[in-house]
N, C-alpha and C positions, 0 to 999 in steps of 0.2 A: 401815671402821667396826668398831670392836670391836666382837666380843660379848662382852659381858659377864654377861650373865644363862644364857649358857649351864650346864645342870650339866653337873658332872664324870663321865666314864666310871667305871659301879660296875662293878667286875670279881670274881667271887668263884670263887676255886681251892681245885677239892677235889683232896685228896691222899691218901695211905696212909701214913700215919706217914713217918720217912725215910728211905725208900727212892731206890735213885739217882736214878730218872727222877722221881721228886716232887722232891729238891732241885734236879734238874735244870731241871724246870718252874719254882718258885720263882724260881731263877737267872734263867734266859730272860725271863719275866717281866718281873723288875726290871729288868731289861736293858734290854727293848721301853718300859715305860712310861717310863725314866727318858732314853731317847733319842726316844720319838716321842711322848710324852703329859705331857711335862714341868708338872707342877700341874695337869693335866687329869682327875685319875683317883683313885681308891679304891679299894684293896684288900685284899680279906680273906681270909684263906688257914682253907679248913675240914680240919681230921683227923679224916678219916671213919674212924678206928682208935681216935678218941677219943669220935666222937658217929655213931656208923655210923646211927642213924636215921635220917638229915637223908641218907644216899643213898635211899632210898626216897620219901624226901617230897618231895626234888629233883629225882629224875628221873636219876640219874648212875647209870649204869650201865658206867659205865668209869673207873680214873684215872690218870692225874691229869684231869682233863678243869678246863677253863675255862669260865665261865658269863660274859657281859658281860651285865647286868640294869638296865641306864641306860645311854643314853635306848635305847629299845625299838626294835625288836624284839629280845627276848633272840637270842642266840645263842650255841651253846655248838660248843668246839672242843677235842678229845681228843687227846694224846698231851704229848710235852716242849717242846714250844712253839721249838722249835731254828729251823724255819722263820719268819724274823720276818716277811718280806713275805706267808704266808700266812696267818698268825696277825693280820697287817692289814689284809688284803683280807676273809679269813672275818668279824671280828668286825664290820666296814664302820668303821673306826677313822678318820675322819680326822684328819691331821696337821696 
């Protein structure tokens, strides 16, 4: 049975301006959602170089760090997201 009322995974990646391991993260990223979250997902990429507030108000104390904020429980996963199967298992992603 489909689901169809399921929503989409919100993912939202804070970065540092562009620096490697931020475009790296980016990269990885698109990578994972566009091979295992195919139309399943949203993403918004923040530059905490551009709005540094929203690290404090977020909670990110590292980056690039990854936040998935839909469906709950958030969970957030730090570093360049290179690991895909851990970056699927941490965020509880299913495929």
């Amino acid at each position: 049975m489909p689901e169809v009322d399921k929503e989409p995974v919100k993912l939202v990646l804070y970065v540092a301006g562009e620096t490697p391991k931020s475009l790296a993260a980016i990269r990885n990223l698109e990578k994972i959602c566009s091979e295992h979250l195919a139309g399943k997902y949203k993403v918004e990429v923040v530059d905490l170089k551009k709005q540094p507030q929203l690290a404090r108000e977020h909670g990110i104390v590292a980056i690039p760090t990854l936040v998935k904020e839909l469906p709950v429980p958030i969970r957030k996963i730090i570093g360049d997201l290179s690991d895909t199967q851990k970056v699927l298992v941490h965020l509880s992603v299913e495929e």
